[in-house]
C-alpha positions as CSV (number, residue, x, y, z in Angstrom):
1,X,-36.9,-51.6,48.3
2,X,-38.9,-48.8,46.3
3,X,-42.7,-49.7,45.5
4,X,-43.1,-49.8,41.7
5,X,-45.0,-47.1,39.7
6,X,-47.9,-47.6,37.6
7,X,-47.4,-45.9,34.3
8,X,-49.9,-44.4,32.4
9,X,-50.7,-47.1,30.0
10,X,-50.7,-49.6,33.6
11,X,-47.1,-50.8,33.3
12,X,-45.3,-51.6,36.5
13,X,-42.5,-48.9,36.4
14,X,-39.4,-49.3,38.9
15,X,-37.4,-46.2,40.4
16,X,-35.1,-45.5,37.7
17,X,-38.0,-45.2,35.3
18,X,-37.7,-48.8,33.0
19,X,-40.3,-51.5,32.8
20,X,-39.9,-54.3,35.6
21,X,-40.4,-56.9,33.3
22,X,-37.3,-55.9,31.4
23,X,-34.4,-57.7,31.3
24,X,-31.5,-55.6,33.3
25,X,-28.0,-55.7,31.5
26,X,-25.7,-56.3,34.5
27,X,-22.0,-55.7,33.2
28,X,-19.9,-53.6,30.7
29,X,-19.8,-56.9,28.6
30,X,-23.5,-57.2,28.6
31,X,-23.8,-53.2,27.8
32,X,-21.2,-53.7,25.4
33,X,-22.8,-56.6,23.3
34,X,-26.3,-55.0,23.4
35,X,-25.1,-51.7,21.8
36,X,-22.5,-53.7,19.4
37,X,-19.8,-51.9,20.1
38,X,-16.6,-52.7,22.3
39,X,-16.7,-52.3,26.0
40,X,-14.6,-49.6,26.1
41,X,-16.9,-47.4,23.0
42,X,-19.8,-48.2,26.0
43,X,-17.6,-46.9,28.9
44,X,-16.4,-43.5,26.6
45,X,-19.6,-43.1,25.7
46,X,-21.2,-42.9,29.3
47,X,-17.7,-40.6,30.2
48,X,-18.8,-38.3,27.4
49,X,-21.8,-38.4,25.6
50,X,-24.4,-39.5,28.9
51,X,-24.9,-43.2,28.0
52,X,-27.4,-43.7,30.7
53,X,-25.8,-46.8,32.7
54,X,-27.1,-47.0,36.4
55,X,-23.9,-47.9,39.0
56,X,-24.9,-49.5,42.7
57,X,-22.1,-48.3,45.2
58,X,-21.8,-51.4,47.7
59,X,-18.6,-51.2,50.6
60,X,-15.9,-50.0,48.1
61,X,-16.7,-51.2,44.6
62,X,-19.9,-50.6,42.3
63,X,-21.4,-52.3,40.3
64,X,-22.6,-51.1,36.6
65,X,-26.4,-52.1,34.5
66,X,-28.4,-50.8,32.1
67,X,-31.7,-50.9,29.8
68,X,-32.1,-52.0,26.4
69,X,-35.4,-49.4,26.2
70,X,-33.0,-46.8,27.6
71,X,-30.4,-47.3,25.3
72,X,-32.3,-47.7,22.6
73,X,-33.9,-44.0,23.1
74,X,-30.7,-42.9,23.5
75,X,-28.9,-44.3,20.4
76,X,-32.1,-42.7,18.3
77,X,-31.8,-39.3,20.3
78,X,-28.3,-39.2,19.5
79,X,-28.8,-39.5,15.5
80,X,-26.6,-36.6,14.0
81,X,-29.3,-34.1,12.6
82,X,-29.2,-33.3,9.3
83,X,-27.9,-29.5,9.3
84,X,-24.6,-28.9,7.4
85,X,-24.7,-25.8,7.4
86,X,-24.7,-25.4,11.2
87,X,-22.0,-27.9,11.2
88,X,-20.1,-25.9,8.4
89,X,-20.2,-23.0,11.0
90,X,-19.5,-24.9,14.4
91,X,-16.5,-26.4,13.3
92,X,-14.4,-24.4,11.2
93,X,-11.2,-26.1,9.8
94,X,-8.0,-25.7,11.9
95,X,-4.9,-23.9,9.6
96,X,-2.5,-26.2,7.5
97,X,-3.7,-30.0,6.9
98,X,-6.6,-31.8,8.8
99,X,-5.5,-34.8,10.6
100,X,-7.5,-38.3,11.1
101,X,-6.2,-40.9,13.3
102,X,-8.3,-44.6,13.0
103,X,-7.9,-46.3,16.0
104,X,-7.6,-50.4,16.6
105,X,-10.9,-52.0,15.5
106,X,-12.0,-54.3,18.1
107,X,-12.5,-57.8,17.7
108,X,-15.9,-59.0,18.8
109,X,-15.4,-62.3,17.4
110,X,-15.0,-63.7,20.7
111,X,-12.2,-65.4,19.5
112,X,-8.7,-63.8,20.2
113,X,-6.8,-65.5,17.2
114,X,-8.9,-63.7,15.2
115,X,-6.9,-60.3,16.5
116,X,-5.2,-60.6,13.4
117,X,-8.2,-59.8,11.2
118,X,-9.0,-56.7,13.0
119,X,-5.6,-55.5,12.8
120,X,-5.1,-55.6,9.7
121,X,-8.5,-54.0,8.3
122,X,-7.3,-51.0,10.4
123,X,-3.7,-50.7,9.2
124,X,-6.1,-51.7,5.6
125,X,-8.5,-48.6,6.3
126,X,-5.7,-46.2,7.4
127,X,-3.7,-46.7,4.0
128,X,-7.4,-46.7,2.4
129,X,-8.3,-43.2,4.0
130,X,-4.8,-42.1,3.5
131,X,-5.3,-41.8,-0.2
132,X,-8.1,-39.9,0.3
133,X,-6.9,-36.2,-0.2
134,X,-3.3,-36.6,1.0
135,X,-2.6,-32.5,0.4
136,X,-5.1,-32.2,2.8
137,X,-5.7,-35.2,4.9
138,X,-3.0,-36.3,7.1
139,X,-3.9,-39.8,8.7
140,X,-1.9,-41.4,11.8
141,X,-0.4,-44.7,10.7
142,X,-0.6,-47.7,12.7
143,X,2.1,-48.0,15.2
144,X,0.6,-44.9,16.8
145,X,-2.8,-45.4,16.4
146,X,-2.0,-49.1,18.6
147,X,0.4,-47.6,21.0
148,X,-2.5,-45.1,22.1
149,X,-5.3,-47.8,21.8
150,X,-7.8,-47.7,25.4
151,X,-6.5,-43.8,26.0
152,X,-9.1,-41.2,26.4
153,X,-10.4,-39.8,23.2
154,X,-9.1,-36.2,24.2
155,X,-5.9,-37.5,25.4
156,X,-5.6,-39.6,21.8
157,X,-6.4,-35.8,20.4
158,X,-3.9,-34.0,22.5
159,X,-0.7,-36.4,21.4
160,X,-1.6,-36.6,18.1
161,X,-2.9,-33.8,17.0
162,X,-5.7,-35.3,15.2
163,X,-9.1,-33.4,15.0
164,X,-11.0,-36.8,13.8
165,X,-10.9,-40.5,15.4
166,X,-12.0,-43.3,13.3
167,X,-13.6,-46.1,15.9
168,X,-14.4,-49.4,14.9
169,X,-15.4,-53.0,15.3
170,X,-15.2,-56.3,13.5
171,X,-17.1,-59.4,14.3
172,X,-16.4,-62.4,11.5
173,X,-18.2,-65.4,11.0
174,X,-17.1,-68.0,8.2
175,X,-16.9,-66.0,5.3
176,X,-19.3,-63.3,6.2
177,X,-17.9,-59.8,8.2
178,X,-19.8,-56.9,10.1
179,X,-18.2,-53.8,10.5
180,X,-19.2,-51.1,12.8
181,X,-17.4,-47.9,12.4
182,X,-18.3,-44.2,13.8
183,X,-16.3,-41.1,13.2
184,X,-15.7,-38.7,16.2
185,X,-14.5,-35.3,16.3
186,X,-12.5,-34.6,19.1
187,X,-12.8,-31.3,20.2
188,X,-16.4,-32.3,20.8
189,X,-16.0,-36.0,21.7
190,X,-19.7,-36.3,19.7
191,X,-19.7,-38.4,17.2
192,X,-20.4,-37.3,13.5
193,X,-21.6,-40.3,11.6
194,X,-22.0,-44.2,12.3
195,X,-22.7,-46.8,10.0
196,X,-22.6,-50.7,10.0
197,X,-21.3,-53.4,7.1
198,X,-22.6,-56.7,6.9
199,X,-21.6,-58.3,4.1
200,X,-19.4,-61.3,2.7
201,X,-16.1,-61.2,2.5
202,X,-15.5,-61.2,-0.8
203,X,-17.0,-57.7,-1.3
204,X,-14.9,-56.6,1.9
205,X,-12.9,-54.2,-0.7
206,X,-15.8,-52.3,-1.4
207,X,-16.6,-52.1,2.0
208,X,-13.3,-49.9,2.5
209,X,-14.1,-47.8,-0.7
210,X,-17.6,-47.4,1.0
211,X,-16.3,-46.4,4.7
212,X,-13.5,-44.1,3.3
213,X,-16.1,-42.2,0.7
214,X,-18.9,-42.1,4.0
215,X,-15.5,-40.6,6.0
216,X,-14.3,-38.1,3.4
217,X,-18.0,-36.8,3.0
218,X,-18.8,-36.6,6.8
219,X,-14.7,-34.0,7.0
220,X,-16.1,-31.9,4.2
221,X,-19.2,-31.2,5.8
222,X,-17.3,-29.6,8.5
223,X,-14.5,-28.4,6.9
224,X,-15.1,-26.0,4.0
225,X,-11.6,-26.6,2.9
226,X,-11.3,-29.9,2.3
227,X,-11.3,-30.4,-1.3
228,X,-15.3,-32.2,-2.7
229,X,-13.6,-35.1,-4.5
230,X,-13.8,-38.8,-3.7
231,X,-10.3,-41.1,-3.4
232,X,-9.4,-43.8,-5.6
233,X,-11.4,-46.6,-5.3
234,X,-8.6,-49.6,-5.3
235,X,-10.2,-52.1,-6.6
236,X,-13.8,-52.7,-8.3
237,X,-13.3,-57.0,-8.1
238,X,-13.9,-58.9,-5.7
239,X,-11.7,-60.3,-3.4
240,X,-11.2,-64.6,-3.0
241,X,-12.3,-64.6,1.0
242,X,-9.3,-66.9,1.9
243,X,-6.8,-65.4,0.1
244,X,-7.6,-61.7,1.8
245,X,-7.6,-64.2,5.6
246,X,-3.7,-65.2,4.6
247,X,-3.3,-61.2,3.3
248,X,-4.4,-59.5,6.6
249,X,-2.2,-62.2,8.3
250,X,1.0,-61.2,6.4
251,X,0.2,-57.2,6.9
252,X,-0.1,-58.5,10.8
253,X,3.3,-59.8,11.0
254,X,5.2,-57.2,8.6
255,X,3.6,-54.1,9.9
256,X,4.6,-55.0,13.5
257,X,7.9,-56.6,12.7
258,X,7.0,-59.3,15.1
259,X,7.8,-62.6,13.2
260,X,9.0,-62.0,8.7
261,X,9.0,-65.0,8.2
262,X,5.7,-65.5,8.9
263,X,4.5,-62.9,7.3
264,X,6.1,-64.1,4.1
265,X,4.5,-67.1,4.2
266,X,0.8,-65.7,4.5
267,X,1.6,-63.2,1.3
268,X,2.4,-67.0,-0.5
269,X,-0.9,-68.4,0.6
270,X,-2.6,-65.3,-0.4
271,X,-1.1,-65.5,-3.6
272,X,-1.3,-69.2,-3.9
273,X,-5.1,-68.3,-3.1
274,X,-5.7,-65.9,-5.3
275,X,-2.8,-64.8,-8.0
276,X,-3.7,-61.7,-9.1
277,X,-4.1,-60.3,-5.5
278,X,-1.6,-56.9,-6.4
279,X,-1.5,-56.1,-2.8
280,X,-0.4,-59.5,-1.4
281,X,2.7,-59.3,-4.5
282,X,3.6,-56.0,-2.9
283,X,3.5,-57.3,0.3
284,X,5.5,-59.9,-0.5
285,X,8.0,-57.7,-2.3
286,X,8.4,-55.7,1.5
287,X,9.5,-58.5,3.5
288,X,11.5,-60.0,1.0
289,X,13.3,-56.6,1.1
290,X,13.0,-55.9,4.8
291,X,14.7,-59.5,4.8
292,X,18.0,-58.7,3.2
293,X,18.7,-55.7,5.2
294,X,20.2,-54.9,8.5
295,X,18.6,-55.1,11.3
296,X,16.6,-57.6,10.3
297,X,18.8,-59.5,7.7
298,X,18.5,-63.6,8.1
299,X,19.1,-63.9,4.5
300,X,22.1,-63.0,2.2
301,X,20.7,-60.3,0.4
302,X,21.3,-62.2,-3.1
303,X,18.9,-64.9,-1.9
304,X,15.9,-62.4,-1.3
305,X,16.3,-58.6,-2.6
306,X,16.1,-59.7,-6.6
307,X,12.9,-61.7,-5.0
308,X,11.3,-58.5,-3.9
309,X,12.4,-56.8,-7.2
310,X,10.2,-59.6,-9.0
311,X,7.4,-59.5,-6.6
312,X,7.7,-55.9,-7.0
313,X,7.2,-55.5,-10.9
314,X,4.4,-58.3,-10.3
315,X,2.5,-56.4,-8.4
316,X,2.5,-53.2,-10.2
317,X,1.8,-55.5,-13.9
318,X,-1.5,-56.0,-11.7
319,X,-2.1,-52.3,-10.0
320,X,0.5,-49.6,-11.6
321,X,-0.5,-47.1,-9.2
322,X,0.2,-49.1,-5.9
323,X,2.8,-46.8,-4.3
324,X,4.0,-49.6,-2.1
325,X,5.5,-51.6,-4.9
326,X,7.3,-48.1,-6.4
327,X,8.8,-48.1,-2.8
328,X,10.3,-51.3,-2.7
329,X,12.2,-50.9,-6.1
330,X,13.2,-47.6,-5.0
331,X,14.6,-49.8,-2.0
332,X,16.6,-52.4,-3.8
333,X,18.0,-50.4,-6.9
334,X,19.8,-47.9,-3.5
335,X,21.1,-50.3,-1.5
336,X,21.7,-53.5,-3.6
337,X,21.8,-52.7,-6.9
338,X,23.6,-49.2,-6.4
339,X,21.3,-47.7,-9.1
340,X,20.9,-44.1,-7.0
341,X,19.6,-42.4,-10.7
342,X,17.1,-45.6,-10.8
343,X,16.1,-45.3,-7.1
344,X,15.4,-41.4,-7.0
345,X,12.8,-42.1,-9.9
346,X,11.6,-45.1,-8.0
347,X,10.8,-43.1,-4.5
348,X,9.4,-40.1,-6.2
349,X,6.8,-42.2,-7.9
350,X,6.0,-43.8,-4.4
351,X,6.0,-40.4,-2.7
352,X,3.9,-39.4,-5.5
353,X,1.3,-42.3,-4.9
354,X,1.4,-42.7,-1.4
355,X,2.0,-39.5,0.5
356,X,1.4,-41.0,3.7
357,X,2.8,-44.1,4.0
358,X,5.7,-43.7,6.8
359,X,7.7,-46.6,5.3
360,X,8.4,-44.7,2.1
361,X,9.3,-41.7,3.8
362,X,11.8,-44.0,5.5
363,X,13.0,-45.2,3.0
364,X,13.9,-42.1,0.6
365,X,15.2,-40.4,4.2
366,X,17.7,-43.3,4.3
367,X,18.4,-42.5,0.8
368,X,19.2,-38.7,1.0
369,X,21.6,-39.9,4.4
370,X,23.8,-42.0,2.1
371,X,23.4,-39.0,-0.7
372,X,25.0,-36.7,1.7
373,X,21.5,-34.4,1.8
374,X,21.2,-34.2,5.9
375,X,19.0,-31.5,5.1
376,X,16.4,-33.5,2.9
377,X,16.9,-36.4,5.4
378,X,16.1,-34.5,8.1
379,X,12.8,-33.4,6.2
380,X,12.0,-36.7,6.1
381,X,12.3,-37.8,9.5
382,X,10.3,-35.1,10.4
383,X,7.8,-35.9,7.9
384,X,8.0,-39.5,9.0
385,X,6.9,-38.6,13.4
386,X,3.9,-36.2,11.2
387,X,2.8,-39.1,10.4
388,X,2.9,-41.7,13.2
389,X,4.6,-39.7,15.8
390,X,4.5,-42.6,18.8
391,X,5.8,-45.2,16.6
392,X,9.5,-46.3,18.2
393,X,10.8,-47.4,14.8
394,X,10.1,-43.9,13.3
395,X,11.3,-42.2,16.3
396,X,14.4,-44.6,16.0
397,X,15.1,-43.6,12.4
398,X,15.5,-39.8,13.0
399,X,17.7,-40.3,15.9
400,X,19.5,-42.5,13.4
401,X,19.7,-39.6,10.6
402,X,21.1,-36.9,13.4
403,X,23.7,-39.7,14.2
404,X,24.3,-39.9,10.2
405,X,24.5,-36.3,10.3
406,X,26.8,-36.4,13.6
407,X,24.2,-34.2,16.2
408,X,25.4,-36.5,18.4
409,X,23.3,-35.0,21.0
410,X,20.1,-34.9,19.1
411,X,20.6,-38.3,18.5
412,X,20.7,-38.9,22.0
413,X,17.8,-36.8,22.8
414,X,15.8,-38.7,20.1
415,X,16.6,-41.9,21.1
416,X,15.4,-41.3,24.8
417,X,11.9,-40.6,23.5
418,X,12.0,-43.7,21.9
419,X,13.4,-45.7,24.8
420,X,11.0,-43.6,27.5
421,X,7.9,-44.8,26.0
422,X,8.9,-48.3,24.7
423,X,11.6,-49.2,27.2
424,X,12.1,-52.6,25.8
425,X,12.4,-51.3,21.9
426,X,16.0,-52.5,20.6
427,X,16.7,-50.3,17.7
428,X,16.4,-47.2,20.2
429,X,19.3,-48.3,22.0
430,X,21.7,-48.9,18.8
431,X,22.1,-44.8,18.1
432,X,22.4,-44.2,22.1
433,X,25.1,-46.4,22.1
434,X,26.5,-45.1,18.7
435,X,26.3,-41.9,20.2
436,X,27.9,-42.3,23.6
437,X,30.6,-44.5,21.4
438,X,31.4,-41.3,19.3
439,X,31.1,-38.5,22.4
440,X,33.9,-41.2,23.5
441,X,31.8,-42.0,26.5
442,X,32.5,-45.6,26.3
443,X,30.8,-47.2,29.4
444,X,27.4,-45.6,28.8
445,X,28.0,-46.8,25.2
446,X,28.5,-50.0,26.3
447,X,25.2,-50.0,28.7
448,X,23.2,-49.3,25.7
449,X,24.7,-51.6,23.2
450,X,24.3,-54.5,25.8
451,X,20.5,-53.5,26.8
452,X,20.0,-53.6,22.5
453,X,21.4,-57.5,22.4
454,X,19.3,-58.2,25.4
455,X,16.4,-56.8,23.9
456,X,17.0,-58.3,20.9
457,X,17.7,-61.7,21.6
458,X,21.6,-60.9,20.9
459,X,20.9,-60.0,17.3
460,X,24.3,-60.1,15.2
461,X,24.1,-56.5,14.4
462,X,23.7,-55.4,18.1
463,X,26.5,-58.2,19.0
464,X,28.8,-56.4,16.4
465,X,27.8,-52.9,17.8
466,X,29.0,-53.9,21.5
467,X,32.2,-55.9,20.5
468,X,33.0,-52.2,18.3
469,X,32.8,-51.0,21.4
470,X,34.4,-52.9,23.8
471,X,37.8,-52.5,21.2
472,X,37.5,-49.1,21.4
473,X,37.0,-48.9,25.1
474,X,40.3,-50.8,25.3
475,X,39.1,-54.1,26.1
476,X,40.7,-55.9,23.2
477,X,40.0,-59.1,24.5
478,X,36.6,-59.0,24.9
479,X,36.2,-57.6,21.4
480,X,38.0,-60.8,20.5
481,X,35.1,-63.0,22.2
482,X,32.5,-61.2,20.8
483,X,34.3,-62.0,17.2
484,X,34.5,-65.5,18.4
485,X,30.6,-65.7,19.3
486,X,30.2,-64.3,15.8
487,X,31.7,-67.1,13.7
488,X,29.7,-69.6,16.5
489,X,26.3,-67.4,14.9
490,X,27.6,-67.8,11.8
491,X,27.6,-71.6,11.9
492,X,23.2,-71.6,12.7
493,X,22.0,-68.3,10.6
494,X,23.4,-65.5,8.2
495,X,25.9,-63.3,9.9
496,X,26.7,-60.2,7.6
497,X,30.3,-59.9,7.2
498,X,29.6,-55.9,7.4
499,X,29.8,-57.3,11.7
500,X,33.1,-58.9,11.5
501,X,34.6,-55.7,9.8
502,X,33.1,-53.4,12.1
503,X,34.9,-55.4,15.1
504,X,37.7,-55.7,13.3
505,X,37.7,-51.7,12.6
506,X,37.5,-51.0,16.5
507,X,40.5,-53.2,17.4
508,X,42.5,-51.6,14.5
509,X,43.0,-53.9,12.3
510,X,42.2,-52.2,9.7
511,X,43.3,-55.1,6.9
512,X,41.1,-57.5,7.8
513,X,38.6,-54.6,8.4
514,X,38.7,-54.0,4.8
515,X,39.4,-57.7,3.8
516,X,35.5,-58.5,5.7
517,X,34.1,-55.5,3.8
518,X,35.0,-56.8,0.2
519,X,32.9,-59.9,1.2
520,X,30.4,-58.0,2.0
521,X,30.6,-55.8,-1.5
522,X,30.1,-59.1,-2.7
523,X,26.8,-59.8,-1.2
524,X,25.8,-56.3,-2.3
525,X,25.0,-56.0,1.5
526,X,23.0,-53.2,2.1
527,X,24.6,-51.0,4.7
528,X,27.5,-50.6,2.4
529,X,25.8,-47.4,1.0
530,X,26.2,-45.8,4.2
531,X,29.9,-46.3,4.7
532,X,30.7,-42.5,3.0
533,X,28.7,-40.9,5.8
534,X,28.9,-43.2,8.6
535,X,31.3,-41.8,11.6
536,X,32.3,-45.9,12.7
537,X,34.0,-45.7,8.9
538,X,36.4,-42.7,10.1
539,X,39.2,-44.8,10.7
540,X,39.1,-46.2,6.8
541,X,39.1,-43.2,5.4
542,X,43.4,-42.8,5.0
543,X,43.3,-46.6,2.9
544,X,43.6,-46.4,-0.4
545,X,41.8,-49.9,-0.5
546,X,38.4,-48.1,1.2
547,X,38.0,-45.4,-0.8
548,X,38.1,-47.6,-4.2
549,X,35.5,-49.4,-2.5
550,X,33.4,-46.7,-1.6
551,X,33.8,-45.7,-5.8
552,X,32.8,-48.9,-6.7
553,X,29.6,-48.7,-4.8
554,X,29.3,-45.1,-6.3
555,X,29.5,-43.7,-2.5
556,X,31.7,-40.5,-1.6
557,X,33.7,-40.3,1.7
């Protein structure tokens, strides 16, 4: 052991040059907590940016501390120094738009059922930051943002193309929040500004409207090009604390799909909470929507898409610029009310409002496939992986639009980027099948259409999509069970009768094909709209019978 050193003011000093009568911090966690941050902000920071942590090398393993006098001088030395102008020169703007991706706020709560609140203040800040100065801020939407959560920051740059990383933290307590956020620019991995939020949580809007004007005014310093004006503020009231807790549980369960019904019931709480909450209404209005179409459809689309019409108008009585609300009406007058004149209006407005958010873009791209505009659909689904290029739904829906526009093999090429990243993702496997099924390549159709009923807990859309299959391999009588273990479905839950008719289609029996798709005129169900472009339909086309359907949904084949 080393002899201490007696400082110049007579302080026992040890080797690595802190005070012995310091308290050592002996882990990440420890690090971690002193510097408020999330263990791996400390470990990135020590990577890049010379955190000074000491590590012991013992046998194989080492072990990690630090001091709180040492990290103390270095969170002051590190203090961005007031020089714009240098900045203005250092970092000159790269051509076209600048792109921002804010990644997963930790949850220092120390309690993991409050993962919910974190995620949902960062899918809150990246809709927030992507108001900002959409012509010339691009910002990566969640499901990318997540899937690259705990990569390198460079890495993070690299896929995504982003020259700025939002990184932040949440710790709650009853009804108070702190917020730690830092912006980092990646090129550089240095961080531009950092700033903390304590406050309650009924000011927690104006804590957004504070962290995205902090964000937009850090960018501009450094790029000359981004144009000096502040976002819309969303809202100036304040915010009933319980009734936001229920909100950021609903945007947890829509935005990741993971359980609707849930989600629909926090939007009620919120709303029971607090009525005139505009963006728990519009949330609302999305699930109700996303509830009534395929593939997520449990409910007949009467019982829930004039719900999310009603929701829909609330919200935007309360907030007539919330784009999300536009979206949703431009969703239900296409595909359940068959008002295409009504729904163009209704996207544009949403587009309008809400350049980047992906689900619009998905939507109106759906839109322009039934329209017969491949080339604006296309457009769109690239628009769409601009903005949230990891995401497997997104990647999903452009495979879907080359399948719509039969590129059978960019559908398949698409679909395998979805599939090689998120292996277990079900939708992915729906167009590989559908492609395969079309290329007449009917085993490999069928190996996909199974692994999207495995995957999906043998949905009744992916059930359909495999018993289609099987008739048109030739195996009649398993096309026959599968319409069998349809009916047995549609004795427990909703079963579109778009499934039955597209079984029925494959075995040739095109009566009853046609028979099952007046039912589902009747329950204005939603994939209806796609029947004039959709390859599975090709045998229909000669029957008299289809195309005076098709007319009467105002579809051409």
């Amino acid at each position: 052991m080393s002899n201490p050193i007696i400082s110049v003011d007579g302080a026992a000093i040890g080797p690595e040059g802190s005070p012995l009568s310091e308290k050592r911090l002996d882990s990440w966690k420890a690090i971690a907590a002193f510097l408020d941050r999330a263990v791996r902000t400390a470990q990135r920071w020590e990577r890049s940016e010379g955190l000074p942590v000491w590590r012991h090398a013992h046998n194989t393993k080492s072990s990690v501390h630090a001091y709180g006098s040492e990290l103390q001088q270095w969170l002051k030395n590190r203090q961005p120094k007031d020089s714009p102008a240098r900045n203005r020169q250092a970092r000159q703007p790269k051509a076209g738009k600048v792109r921002l991706v804010v990644l997963p706020f930790s949850n220092l709560s120390g309690d993991p059922q409050q993962d919910y609140f974190s995620a949902g203040l960062t899918t809150e800040m990246i809709v927030r930051l992507g108001k900002l100065d959409p012509t010339r801020l691009g910002v990566i939407a969640a499901a990318s943002s997540g899937a690259l959560a705990g990569k390198p920051i460079a890495e993070i740059g690299r896929i995504l193309d982003v020259q700025y990383a939002l990184e932040g933290s949440v710790r709650r307590n009853a009804q108070r929040v702190r917020i730690d956020v830092q912006l980092i620019q990646v090129s550089e991995q240095t961080h531009l500004w950092a700033d903390s939020y304590d406050r309650d949580l009924v000011d927690i809007l104006s804590v957004q409207d504070d962290v995205g004007a902090a964000v937009a005014g850090q960018i501009r310093l450094a790029l000359t090009n981004l144009a000096p004006k502040n976002g819309p503020r969303t809202s100036n009231r304040a915010v009933n604390p319980e009734a936001y807790d229920a909100y950021l549980r609903g945007r947890f369960y829509s935005t990741n799909r993971t359980d609707l019904r849930k989600a629909l019931r926090a939007y009620e709480e919120a709303i029971q909470k607090d009525p005139e909450y505009a963006l728990a209404h519009a949330g609302l209005a999305s699930t109700f929507t996303l509830l009534g179409q395929v593939p997520y459809d449990d409910s007949p689309p009467a019982e829930v898409k004039p719900k999310a019409k009603k929701a829909a108008q609330h919200a935007l009585r309360l907030a007539p610029q919330l784009g999300e609300a536009h979206a949703v009406l431009g969703n239900v007058a296409f595909n359940y009310y068959w008002d295409f004149a009504g729904a163009e209006r209704e996207f544009q407005r949403a587009l309008t409002l809400s350049p980047n958010d992906p689900t619009t873009h998905v939507w109106y791209g759906h839109f322009c496939v039934a329209r017969n505009r491949a080339t604006d659909a296309l457009a769109e689904g690239a628009r769409i992986l601009e903005l949230d290029p990891v995401s497997p739904l997104f990647n999903s829906v452009l495979a879907e639009t080359h399948y719509y526009t039969r590129n059978f093999d960019a559908t398949l090429e698409q679909a395998r980027r979805a599939v090689e990243q998120f292996p277990t993702y079900p939708l992915a496997y729906i167009w590989l099948g559908s492609a395969y099924r079309e290329k007449k390549k009917y085993a490999k159709a069928l190996a996909e259409f199974s692994k999207a009923r495995q995957f999906s807990g043998n949905h009744p859309a992916m059930t359909s999509l495999y018993g289609h299959a099987l008739a048109a391999s030739g195996n009649l009588s398993g096309a026959r069970k599968i319409l069998n273990e349809l009916r047995r479905l549609a004795g427990s839950r909703y079963v579109s009768p778009l499934y039955f008719a597209a079984v029925h289609t494959g075995l040739g029996e095109l009566d009853k094909a046609l028979e099952w798709l007046e039912r589902a005129f009747h329950e204005r169900t939603d994939r209806l709209v796609y029947l004039g472009v959709d390859p599975i339909a090709d045998p229909l086309r000669s029957i008299a019978g289809f195309n005076q359907l098709l007319r009467k949904i105002g579809v051409a084949g």
